[in-house]
C-alpha positions as CSV (number, residue, x, y, z in Angstrom):
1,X,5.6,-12.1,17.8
2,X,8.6,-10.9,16.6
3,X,12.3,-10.7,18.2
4,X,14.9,-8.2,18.3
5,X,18.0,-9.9,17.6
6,X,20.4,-9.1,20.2
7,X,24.3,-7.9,18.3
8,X,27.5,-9.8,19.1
9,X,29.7,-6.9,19.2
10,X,28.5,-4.2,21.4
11,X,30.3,-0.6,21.6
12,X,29.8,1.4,24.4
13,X,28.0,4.0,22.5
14,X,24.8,1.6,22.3
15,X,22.3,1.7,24.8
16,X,18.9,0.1,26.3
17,X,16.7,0.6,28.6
18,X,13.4,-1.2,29.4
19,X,9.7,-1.2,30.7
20,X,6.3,-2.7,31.2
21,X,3.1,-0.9,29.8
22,X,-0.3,-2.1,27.9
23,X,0.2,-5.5,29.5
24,X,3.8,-6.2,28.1
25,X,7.3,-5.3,28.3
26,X,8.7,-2.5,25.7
27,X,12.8,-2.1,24.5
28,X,14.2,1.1,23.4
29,X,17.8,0.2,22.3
30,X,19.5,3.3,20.6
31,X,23.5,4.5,19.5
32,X,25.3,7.3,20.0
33,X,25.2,9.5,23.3
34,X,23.3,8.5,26.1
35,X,20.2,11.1,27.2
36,X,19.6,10.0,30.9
37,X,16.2,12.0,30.9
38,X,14.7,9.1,27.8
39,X,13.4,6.6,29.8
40,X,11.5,9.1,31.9
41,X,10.1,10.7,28.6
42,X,9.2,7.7,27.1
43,X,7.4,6.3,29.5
44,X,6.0,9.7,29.9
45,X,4.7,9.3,25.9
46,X,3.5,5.5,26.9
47,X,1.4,6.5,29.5
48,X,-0.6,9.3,27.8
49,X,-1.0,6.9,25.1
50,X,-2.5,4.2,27.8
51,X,-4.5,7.3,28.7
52,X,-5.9,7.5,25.6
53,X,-6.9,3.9,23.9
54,X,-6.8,1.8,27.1
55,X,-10.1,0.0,27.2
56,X,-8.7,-1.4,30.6
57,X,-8.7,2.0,32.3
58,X,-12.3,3.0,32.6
59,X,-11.4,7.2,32.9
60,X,-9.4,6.7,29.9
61,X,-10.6,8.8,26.7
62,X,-11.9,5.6,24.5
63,X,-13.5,4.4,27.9
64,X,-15.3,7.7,28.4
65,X,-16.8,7.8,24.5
66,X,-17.6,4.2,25.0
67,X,-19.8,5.2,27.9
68,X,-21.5,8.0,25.2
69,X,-19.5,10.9,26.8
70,X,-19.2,13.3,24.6
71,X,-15.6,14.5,24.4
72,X,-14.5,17.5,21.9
73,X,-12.2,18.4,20.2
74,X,-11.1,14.4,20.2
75,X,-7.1,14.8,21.6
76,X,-4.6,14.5,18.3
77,X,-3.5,11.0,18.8
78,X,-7.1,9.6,18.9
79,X,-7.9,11.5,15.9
80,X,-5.0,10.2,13.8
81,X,-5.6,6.4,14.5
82,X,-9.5,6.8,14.1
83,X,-8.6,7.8,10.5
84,X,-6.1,5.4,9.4
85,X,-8.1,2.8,11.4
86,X,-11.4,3.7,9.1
87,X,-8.7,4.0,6.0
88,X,-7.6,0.3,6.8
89,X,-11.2,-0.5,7.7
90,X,-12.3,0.2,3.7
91,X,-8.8,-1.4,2.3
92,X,-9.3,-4.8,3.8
93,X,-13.8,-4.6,3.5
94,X,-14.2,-4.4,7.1
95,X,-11.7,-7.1,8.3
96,X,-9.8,-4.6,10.7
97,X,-12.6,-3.1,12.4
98,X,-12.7,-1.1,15.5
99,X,-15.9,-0.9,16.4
100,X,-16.3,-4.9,16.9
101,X,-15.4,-4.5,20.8
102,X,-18.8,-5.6,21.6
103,X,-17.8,-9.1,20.1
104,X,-14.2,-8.8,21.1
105,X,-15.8,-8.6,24.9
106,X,-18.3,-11.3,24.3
107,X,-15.6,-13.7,23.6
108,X,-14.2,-12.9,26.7
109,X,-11.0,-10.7,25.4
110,X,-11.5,-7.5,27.2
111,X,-13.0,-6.2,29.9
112,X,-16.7,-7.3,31.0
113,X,-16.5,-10.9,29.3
114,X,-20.1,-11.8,28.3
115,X,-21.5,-15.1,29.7
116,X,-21.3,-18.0,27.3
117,X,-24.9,-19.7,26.6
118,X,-26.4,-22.3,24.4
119,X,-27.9,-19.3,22.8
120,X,-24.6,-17.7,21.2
121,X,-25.8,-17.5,17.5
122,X,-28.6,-15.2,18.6
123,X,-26.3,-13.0,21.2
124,X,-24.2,-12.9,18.4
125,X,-26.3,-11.6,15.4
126,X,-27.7,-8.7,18.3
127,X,-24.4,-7.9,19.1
128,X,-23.2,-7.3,15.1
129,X,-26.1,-4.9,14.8
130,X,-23.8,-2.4,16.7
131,X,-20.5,-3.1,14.7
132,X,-19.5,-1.7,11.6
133,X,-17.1,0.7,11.0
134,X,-19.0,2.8,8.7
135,X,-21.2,3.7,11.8
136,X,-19.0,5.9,13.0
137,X,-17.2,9.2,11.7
138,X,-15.0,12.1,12.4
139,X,-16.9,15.5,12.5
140,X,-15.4,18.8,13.3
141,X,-13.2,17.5,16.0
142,X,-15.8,15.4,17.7
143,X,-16.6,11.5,17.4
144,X,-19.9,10.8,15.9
145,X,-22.0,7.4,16.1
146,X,-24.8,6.5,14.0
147,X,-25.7,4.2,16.6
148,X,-25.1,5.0,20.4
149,X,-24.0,1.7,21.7
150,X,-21.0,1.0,19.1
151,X,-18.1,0.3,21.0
152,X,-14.4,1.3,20.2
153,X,-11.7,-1.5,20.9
154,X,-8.4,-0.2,19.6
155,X,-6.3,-2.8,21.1
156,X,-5.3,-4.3,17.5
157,X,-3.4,-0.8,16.3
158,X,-3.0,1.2,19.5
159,X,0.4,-0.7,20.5
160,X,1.9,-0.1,16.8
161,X,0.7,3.5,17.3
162,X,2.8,3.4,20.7
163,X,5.7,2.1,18.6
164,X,5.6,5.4,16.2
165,X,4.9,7.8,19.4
166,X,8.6,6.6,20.7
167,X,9.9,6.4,16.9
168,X,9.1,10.3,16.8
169,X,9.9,10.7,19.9
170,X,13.9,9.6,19.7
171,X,14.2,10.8,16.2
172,X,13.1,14.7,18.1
173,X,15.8,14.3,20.5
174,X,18.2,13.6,17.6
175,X,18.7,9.9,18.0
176,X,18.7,8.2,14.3
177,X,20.2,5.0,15.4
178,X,17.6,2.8,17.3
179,X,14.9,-0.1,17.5
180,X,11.8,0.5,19.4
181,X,10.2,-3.1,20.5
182,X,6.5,-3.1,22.4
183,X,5.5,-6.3,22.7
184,X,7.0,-8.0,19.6
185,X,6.3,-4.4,17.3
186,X,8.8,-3.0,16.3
187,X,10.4,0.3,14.4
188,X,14.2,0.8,13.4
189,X,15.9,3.6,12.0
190,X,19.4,3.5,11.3
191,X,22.5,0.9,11.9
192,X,23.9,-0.8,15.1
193,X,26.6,1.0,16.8
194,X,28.8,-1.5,15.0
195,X,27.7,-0.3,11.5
196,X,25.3,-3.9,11.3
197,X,21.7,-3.5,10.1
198,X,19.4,-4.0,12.9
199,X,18.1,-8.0,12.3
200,X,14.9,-8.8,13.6
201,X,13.6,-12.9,13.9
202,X,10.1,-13.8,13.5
203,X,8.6,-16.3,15.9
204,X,8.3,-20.0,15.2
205,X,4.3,-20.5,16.3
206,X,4.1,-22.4,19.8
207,X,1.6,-25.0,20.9
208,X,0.7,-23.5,24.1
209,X,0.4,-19.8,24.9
210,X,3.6,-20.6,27.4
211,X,6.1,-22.5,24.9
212,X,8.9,-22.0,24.0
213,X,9.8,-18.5,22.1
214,X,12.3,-19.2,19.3
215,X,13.1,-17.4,16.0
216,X,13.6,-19.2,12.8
217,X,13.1,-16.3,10.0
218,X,15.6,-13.5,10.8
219,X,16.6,-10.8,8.4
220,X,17.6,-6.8,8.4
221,X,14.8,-4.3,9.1
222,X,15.8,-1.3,6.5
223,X,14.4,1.5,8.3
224,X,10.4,0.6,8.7
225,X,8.3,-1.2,11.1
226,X,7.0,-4.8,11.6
227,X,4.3,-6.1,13.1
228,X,2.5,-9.7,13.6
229,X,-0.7,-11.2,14.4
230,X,-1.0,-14.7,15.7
231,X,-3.5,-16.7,16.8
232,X,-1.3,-19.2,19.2
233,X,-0.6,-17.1,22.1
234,X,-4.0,-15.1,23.3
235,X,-6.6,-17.6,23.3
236,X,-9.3,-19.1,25.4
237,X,-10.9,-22.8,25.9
238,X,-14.5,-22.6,25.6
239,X,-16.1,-26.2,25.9
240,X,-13.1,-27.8,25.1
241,X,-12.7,-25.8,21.7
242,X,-9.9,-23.0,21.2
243,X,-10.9,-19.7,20.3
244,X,-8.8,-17.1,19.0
245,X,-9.1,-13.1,20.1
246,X,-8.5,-12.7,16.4
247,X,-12.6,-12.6,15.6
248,X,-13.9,-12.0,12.5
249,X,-16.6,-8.8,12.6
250,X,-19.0,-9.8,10.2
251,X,-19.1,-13.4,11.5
252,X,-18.5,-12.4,15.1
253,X,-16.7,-15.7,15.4
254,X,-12.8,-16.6,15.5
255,X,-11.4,-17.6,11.9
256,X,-10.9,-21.1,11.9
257,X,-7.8,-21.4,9.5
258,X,-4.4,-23.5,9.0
259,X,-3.0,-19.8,8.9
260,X,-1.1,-19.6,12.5
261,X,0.5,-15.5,12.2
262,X,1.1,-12.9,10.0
263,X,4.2,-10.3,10.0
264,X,3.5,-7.0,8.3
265,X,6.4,-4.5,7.2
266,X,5.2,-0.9,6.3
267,X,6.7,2.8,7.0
268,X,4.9,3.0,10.2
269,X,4.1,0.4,13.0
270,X,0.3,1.6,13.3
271,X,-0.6,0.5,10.0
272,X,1.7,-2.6,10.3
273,X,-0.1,-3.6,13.4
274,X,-3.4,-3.3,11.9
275,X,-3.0,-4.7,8.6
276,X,-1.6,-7.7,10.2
277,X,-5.0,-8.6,12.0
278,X,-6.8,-7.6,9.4
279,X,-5.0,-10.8,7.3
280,X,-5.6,-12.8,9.8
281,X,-8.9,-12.0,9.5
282,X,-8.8,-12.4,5.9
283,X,-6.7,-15.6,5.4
284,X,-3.7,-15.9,2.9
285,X,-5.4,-15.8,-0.6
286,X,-7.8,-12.6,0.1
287,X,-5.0,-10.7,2.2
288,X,-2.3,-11.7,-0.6
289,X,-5.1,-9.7,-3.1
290,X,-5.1,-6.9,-1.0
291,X,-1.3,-6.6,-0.7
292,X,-1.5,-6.6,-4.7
293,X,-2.7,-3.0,-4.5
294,X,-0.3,-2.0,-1.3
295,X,3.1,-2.5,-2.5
296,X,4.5,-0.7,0.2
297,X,3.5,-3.3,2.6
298,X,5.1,-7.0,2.6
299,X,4.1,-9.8,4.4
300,X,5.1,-13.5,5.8
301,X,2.6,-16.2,6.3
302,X,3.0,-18.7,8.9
303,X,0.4,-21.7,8.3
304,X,0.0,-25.4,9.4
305,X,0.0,-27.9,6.3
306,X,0.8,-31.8,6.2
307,X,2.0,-31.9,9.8
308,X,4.9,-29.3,9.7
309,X,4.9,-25.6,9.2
310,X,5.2,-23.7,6.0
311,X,5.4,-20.3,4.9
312,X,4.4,-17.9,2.2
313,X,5.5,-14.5,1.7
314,X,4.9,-11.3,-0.7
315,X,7.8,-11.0,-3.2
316,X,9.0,-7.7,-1.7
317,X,9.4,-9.4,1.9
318,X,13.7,-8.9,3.0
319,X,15.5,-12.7,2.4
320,X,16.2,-14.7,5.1
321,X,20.0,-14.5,6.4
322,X,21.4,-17.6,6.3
323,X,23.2,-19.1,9.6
């Protein structure tokens, strides 16, 4: 999770407004002359967007092609994060994978949870027949399945993809100056009304899903977007064992790792968001691999070693201010 830094020095000129949608709150703070009509508009923006990937809402578009409706042309927005979510899908082998709802559900993370049994290995090897993101393609405007059941979950990118929608949004009505925060993603463009870089603080991992939120790590976002993945806040306890929402989809089981979160800069929040699963999927030494051929991504590892935190971090990742 990450944390919008809140400025000391305030001019009139900035503004915020805030609001609650895909289970969370979202920020928009932005400088120069207020538009009374945003918040209407960007809720506007949010909700179509909920409209779209919520697998919550069963008359939403995802929840209708889930059900094997066929829906064509597929609307813009769906269309865009199907490709960059296959295009992520082949950069990180099939550690961000959208199609492994099935498994996502049978741990008990989205709508319909699955029973668990004594029999979970063999649910589980049934259920990964119908993921795989090469099962699945875009053809002339329409989704197509190799397989009918596959499942589309795109919890793990939609909310960066939200992120961007407002970005675009703001930057149309000729704001330039602004953070847009959904949940801990964030995008920022610009400067403070007080000529400061926008700061941003990463999260210090909690114990419980309910501790206490604090930043350690805070630096100056440069005009891109952030994103983390953690595995201490959206978990359940499954005969007295922890398990992560983060699963892995060729195991079908949660990652168990000393890796706790993952923070991922890159121009847009969509690909942020869903590269950051995808390393905690992957685990430090394979994602750090991976970011060896994306040098316009950085990232900052948050693991648990010899009984106190640590960190690692790509060489490209913006320095730590110091208190």
């Amino acid at each position: 999770m990450l944390l919008v830094v809140a400025s000391s020095c305030k001019k009139q000129e900035e503004h915020r407004f805030s609001g609650y949608i895909f289970g969370t709150y979202y920020t928009v703070t932005y400088s120069g002359k207020e538009n009374a009509t945003l918040q209407g508009e960007v809720n506007a923006a949010l909700c179509a967007i909920n409209d779209e990937f919520s697998v919550f809402d069963s008359a939403s578009v995802v929840s209708r092609l889930n059900r094997g409706e066929e829906i064509s042309p597929l609307p813009e927005d769906l269309i865009r994060v199907l490709e960059l979510s296959l295009n992520t899908s082949r950069q990180t082998e099939g550690a961000f994978d959208i199609t492994a709802g099935p498994l996502i559900r049978f741990w008990g993370f989205s709508p319909g949870e699955a029973e668990q049994n004594h029999d979970t290995l063999r649910v589980l090897d049934s259920l990964r027949q119908m993921v795989g993101y090469q099962k699945i393609s875009i053809e002339n405007g329409h989704l197509v399945k190799s397989d009918p059941r596959i499942q589309l979950d795109f919890n793990a990118i939609a909310k960066g993809y939200a992120v961007d929608k407002v970005a675009e949004l703001l930057e149309q009505r000729g704001i330039q100056n602004y953070v847009v925060d959904i949940g801990g993603e964030v995008r920022t463009h610009g400067e403070k009304s007080s000529g400061q870089a926008w700061r941003v603080g990463i999260q210090i991992p909690t114990e419980t899903r309910d501790g206490l939120v604090e930043s350690d790590y805070i630096f100056e976002m440069g005009g891109k977007s952030i994103a983390t993945s953690g595995n201490y806040r959206n978990y359940k306890e499954i005969n007295g064992q922890r398990v992560s929402h983060i699963i892995n989809p060729s195991t079908g089981y949660a990652e168990a790792s000393p890796l706790l979160s993952v923070s991922v800069i890159a121009g847009d929040c969509a690909s942020a968001d869903a590269y950051a699963t995808a390393f905690m999927v992957l685990g430090i030494e394979k994602s750090m691999k991976v970011l060896e051929h994306h040098p316009e991504l950085a990232a900052h590892f948050i693991y648990y070693e010899n009984g106190q935190y640590q960190f690692q971090q790509t060489g490209n990742f913006p320095a730590k201010i110091q208190k």
